[in-house]
N, C-alpha and C positions, 0 to 999 in steps of 0.2 A: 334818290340813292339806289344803284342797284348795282350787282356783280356780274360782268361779262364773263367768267369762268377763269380757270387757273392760268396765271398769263406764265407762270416760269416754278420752276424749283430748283433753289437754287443749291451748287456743288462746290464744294470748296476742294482744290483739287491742288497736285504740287507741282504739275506744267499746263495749262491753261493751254497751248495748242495740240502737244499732243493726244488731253484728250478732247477735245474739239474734233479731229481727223479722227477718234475710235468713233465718238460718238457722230460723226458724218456717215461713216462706213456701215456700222453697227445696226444703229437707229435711224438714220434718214436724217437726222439733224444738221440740216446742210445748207439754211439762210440764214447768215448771221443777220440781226436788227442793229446792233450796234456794236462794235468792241472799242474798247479805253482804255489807256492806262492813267492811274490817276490817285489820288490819296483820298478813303473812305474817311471824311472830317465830322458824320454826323452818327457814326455809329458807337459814339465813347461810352455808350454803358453797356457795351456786349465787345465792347476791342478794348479792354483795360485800361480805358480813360485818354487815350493815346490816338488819335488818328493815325490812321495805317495806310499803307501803300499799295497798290494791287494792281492788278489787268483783270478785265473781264469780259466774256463775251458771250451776249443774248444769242442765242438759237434756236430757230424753227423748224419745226416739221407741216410743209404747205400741204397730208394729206389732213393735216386734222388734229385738236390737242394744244394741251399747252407747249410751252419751249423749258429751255436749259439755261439759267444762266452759271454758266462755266465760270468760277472763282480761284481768282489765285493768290496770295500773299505775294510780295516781289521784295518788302523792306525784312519781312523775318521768314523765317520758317514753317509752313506750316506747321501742325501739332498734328497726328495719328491720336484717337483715343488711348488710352491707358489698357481699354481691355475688349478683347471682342466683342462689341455689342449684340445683343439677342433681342429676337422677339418679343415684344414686350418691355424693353428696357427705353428711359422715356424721351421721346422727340421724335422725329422722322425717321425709321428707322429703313425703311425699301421705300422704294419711288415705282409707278404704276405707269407701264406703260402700254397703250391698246394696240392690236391687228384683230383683223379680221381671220386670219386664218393662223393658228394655233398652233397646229401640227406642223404646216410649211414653214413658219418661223424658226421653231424650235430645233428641225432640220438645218435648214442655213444657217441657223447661228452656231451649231453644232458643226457642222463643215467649214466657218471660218474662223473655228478654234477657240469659239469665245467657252468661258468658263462656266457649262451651266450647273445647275445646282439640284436639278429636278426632275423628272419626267413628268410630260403635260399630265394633267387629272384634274378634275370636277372637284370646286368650288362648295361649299352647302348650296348656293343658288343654282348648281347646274354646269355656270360655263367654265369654261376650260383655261386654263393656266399652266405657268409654270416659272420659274427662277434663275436666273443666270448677275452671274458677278461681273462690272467690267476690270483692267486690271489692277484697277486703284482700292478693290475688296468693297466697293460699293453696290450692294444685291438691288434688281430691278424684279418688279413680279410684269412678266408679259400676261394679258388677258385677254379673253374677246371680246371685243364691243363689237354697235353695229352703228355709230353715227359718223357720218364722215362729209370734211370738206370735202378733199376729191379721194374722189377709190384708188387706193392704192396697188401697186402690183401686186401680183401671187406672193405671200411670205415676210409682205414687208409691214414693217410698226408703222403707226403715227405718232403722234408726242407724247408728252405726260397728259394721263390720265387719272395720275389721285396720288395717295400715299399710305401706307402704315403707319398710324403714329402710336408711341407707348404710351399709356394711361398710366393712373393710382389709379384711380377712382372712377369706374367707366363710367357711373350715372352722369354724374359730374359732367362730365366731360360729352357726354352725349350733349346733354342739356347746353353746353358751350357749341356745338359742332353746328345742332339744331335753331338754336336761337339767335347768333352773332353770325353764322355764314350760312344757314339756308338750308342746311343739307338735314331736311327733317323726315325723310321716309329711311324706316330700317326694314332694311330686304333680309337682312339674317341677325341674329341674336343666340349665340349657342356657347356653350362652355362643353369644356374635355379635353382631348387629346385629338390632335386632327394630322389624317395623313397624307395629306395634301400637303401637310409642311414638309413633311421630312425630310431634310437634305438639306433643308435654309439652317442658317444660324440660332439656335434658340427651338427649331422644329418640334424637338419632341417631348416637351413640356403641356403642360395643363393650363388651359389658357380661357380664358373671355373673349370672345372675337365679334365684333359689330362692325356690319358695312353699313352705312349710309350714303344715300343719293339724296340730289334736290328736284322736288316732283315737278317743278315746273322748267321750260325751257329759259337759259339766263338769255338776257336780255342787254345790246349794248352794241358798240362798233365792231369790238371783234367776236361777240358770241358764235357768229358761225364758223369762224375758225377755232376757237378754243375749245366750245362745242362741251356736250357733257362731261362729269367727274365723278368720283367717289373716294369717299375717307373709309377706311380699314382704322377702326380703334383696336387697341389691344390691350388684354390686363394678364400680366401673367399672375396664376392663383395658385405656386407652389412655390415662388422665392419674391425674393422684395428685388423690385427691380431699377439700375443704376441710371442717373442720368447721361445718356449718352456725350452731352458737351461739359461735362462738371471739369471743370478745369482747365478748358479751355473754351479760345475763343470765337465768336461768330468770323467764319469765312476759312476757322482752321476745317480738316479735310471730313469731308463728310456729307450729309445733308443740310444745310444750314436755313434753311426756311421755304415755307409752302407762302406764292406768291398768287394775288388774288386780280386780276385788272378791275376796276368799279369806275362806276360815276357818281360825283359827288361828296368827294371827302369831307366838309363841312357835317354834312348829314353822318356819315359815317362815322367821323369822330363821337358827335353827339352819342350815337346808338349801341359805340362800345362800352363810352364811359357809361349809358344807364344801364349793361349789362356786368359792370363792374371787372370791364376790362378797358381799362382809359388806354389811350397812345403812350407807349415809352421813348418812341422816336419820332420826330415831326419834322418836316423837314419844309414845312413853312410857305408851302407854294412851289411854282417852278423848282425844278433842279435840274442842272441841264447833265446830259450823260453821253457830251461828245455827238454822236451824230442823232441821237433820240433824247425828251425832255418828256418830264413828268412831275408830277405831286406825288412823295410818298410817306408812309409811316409804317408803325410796328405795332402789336401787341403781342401780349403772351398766352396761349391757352393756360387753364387749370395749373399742367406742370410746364411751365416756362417754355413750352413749344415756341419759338418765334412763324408768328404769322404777317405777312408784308401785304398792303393794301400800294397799287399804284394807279393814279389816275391820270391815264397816257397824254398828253399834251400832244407830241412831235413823234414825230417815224420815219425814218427815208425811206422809198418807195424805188428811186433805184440815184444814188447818189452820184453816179458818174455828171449827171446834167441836173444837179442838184431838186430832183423832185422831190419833195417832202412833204406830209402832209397834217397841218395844224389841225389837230380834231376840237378843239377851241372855238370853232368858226362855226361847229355843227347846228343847226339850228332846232333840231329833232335825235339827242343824241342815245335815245333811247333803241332808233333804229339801227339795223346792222348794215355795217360798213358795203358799198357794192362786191359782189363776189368778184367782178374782174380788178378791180382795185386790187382785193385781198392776193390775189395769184399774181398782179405783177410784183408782187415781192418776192418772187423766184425769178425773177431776171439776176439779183443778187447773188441767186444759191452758186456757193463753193462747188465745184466738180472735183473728182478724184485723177 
């Protein structure tokens, strides 16, 4: 059993192409893996016992990182939360996404009018950030990293790189982060008021803040492309803080789950139930998802964070002449996938 790194995060959104094209333009998100339209039949204890109707579409960024999967309702309405969510309010609250260069980013996005929320500044670790909303009120924190599939141009992101999530109970929840997915180095642990936030949602409160990374390099088909992560816990310590999806449902508009690629669900199942997070979703083997197939399940962190585990079966690699490639077959699948493999799935990428 092991974790190739964060294969998606997933968005629940109220047009599924338009924002695909923001996030093409925006973020480099511009290989779809799969899109569907189709009814979510296994997801009845977070879709109100009802299977539901939707489109959805995987997408990559071939410099590095994880991808997007773009969510849409199609049979109802999405649901808006009830209240602006803030820092510290609990479940996914921003999504993480890495470039190399900081400043250049924050420029271009700044010149193609996107919404941002922040001017770059230093982190407790040092590197540099900063925030921007796309137009659906959903905050991303841009960062610097330095691992990369391929290098990308002057100013440009690569994929998802981690997330914020809200806490109760930071130990707690450390102890979940560290134990169940790996991520057991803390790089900062600080409580107060931090002005780094300022300008995000929830900025200028009193807060607990813990990043964690996993010390070792994951391990798996697509690791080199998914490539490092880091979780952002957060506790706010001056109000009690709300459940961001409480009353509604998984896929309404939002962040709707931190997606993990692995090998080994069997093992994995096993390893959550002795950490007394059992599967709430199983989905039993294969499921196919139109032109991609996988094994996948759920659990819940501490506070009902949905976390998705999938173990990739099937990928088109360029579907026009039906290449695909069954990772089933692997005989060694602990290794990573060949890097020219990995880049022909940019024969796929959407242009503008």
């Amino acid at each position: 059993m092991f974790i190739s790194g964060i294969q998606q995060i997933g968005i629940g959104v109220s047009n599924v192409h338009e924002a695909f094209k923001w996030y093409r333009i925006h973020f480099g998100m511009d290989v779809p893996i799969f899109e569907e339209a189709a009814v979510a039949g296994l997801m009845l204890p977070y879709t109100g016992g009802q299977p539901q109707a939707r489109h959805a579409i995987l997408a990559l960024n071939l410099n590095g990182g994880g991808g997007m999967e773009i969510w849409q309702y199609t049979g109802r309405t999405p649901m808006p939360p009830a209240f602006q969510p803030q820092l510290g309010d609990l479940g996914i609250g921003i999504a993480k996404i890495k470039t190399m260069d900081v400043q250049g980013c924050f420029h271009r996005l700044r010149k193609s009018g996107a919404n941002i929320l922040t001017n770059p500044s230093a982190r407790p670790d040092g590197l540099e950030h900063f925030f921007v909303k796309d137009p659906w009120g959903n905050p991303f924190e841009v960062v610097q990293a330095n691992d990369w599939f391929s290098t990308p141009s002057a100013a440009r992101t690569g994929g998802m790189y981690g997330a914020f999530i809200g806490v109760s109970n930071m130990d707690r929840s450390i102890q979940f982060y560290q134990e169940v997915l790996g991520y057991s180095t803390v790089v900062y642990d600080q409580s107060g008021e931090f002005a780094d936030w300022n300008g995000a949602d929830g900025g200028f409160g009193r807060y607990r803040r813990v990043l964690l990374r996993h010390p070792d390099k994951r391990k798996g088909p697509f690791s080199r492309l998914l490539g490092d992560s880091e979780l952002e816990l957060v506790q706010a310590l001056d109000r009690t803080p709300r459940q961001i999806f409480e009353n509604r449902f998984w896929g309404d508009l939002g962040y709707i789950h931190l997606c993990f690629d692995i090998t080994g669900m069997t093992e994995m199942k096993q390893h959550c139930a002795s950490k007394g997070h059992p599967f709430t979703v199983d989905s039993s083997g294969s499921f196919d998802m139109g032109e991609a197939a996988g094994y996948f399940s759920y659990i819940e962190d501490p506070d009902g964070t949905l976390i998705e585990f999938v173990e990739t079966h099937k990928i088109p690699i360029l579907k026009k002449i039906g290449w695909y490639l069954d990772l089933r077959k692997r005989k060694k699948p602990e290794n990573p996938l060949p890097t020219l493999m990995l880049k022909a799935l940019g024969l796929g990428r959407v242009k503008e």
